[in-house]
Steps between C-alpha positions, in 0.01 A plus 500: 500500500306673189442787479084656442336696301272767647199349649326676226612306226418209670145590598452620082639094402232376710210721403610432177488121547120515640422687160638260280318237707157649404602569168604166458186312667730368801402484865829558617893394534696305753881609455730251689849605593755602244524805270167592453415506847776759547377682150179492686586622856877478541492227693768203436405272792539109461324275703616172331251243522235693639264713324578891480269686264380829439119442401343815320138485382368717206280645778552469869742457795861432335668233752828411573569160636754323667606325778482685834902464601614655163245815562771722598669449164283770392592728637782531235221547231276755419201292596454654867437849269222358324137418474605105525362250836756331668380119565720309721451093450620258748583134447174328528356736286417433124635803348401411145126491629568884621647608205213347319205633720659845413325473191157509399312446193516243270702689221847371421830598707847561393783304678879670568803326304670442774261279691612135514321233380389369873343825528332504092352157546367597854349825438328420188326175673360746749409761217319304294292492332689811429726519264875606500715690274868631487501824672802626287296380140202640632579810652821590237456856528592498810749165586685529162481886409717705687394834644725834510681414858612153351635600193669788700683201750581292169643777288721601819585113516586546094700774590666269819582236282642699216703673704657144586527417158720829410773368700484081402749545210750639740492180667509214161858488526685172326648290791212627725217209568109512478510436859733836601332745211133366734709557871523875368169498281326457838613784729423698206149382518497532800616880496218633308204231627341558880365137471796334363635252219248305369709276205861532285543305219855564343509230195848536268590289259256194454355577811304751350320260261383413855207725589424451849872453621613664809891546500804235489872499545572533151709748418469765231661523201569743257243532252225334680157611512379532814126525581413684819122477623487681827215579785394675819183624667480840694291754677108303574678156347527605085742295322734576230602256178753600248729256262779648259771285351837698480801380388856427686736686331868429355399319185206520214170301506432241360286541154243322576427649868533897307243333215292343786469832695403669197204300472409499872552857537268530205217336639479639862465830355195384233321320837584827686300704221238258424387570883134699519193456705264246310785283352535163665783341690553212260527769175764688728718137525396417148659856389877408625442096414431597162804687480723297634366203286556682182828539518527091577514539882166375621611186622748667784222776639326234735377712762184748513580869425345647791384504857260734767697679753412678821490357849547215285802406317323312309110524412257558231506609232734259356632588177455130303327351258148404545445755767223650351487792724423858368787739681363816693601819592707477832644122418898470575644193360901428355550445128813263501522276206857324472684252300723219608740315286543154723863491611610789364304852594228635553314853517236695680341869511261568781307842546183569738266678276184652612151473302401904404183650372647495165739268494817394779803644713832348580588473896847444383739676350817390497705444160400183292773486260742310526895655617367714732748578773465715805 
């Protein structure tokens, strides 16, 4: 089970939520469950089918709602510690019609992420002639910018994850497959995450021209690159993401891989530095594309740079082209551009930076270069 935050921070998310509402002309939110109900009130219940949701109004009773049997799941949240109304529905009950009538006004209202489109469709017929807006859009200061006890839990996941890291060349040994290196890969994870392994990707050889591969039986050979994206979640459910690409020892690189790094290596660090509040998420992926395409490797980067994390492991912002989105102060994203040679290699450098005042800080700090050895 995750672990909370004092019920202090929570209480200062949702104050700060009813602000932004009135700021932002909105009557209110419904969250549904997922991560930012548990940003909200540290509550991860799931209720399937049936409509949980945490209704806050910019002013007025805040309301939590869900069915009556899953009540005592609350009790493992901090919402029994705060100014929220528990409202237990019952089958026969139109839930949707509660959550609405929660609401007054006629001003617009800002729907969670994580609310399924059964709920969407139904809530905004009852709303209307209201209309609805992403809560997360909307209300970014507060869904997509991090406060202080977040980026605390993700630079202690940073730390987690690097620690992992420090000991994966120990472990790329030639004879060994993708399959063993990941056996060991995850009780490491699992050493320095509370909440456990989330993903291991261990990609030698031409399987790391594959960016979203898992792990295989092929073996390693000397010489191969290796690419090694790795990720957990700990303390109130933060998650970790860090790639390097190391090499098995016992014989030289390839040429082209050491030329190929060069390049790659190159351009995550420009992206890294181009990072500031007011700059957009596209300019941030446009930073590393254009560096990678200069040097006649545009055609094998065919993945966005960047993605949100938090409760999420993946959310906004999302570092890609013709997100127009100005970064903040607070936002934690990855910068990861790679390049993949099909059937041959590939490469990829992952950090989890955080937006600054003045510019942005690295959550990870484990070595880059290639040849680094534990």
């Amino acid at each position: 089970m995750p672990s909370l935050f004092p019920t202090a921070v929570y209480r200062e998310r949702l104050e700060k939520v009813r602000e932004l509402c009135t700021h932002h002309g909105l009557g209110g939110v419904i969250i549904g469950t997922g991560p930012e109900l548990a940003y909200l009130c540290g509550s991860w219940a799931s209720t399937h089918e049936r409509l949980t949701a945490l209704i806050i109004p910019a002013h007025g009773q805040m309301v939590f709602l869900l069915p009556g049997v899953d009540a005592g799941e609350l009790q493992h949240s901090a919402v029994p510690q705060l100014d929220i109304q528990v409202r237990g529905w019952v089958d026969g009950e139109d839930p949707h019609q509660l959550a609405a009538d929660a609401l007054i006004g006629n001003t617009p209202i800002g729907l969670g992420s994580d609310l399924s489109a059964t709920h969407v469709l139904r809530l905004q017929e009852l709303l209307a002639p209201r209309t609805t807006v992403l809560a997360a859009r909307t209300l970014a200061e507060v869904f997509m910018s991090k406060d202080a006890a977040e980026i605390e839990q993700l630079s202690a996941a940073g730390a987690a994850i690097d620690r992992v890291h420090q000991q994966v060349p120990a472990l790329l040994q030639p004879g060994r497959t993708e399959a063993e290196v990941a056996s060991d890969i995850d009780a490491l994870i699992r050493e320095e995450h509370d909440g456990g392994v989330d993903f291991i990707i261990v990609g030698s050889g031409p399987n790391g021209a594959l960016p979203h591969h898992s792990f295989s039986d092929r073996r390693l050979s000397p010489g191969d690159p290796v690419v090694v994206d790795l990720g957990g979640s700990l303390g109130p459910g933060y998650h970790s993401d860090c790639t390097r690409t190391y090499l098995v020892e016992g014989a030289a690189p390839h040429p082209d891989f050491l030329a190929l790094y060069e390049v790659l290596y190159a351009a995550q660090e420009a992206a890294v530095q181009a990072i500031r509040p007011g700059v957009s998420a596209a300019f941030i992926d446009q930073v590393a594309r254009d560096h990678i395409s200069a040097a006649g490797y545009g055609d094998y980067f065919i993945h966005r740079t960047g993605h949100g994390i938090g409760l999420s492991l993946h959310e906004e912002p999302f570092i890609m082209a013709g997100n127009s989105l100005k970064l903040q102060e607070g936002m934690c994203f990855s910068v990861e551009p790679g390049i993949y040679l099909p059937g041959r290699f590939g490469a990829r450098i992952e950090d989890i930076v955080s937006v600054t005042a003045d510019g942005v800080r690295r959550l990870n700090h484990c070595p880059r270069e290639l040849n680094h050895h534990a």
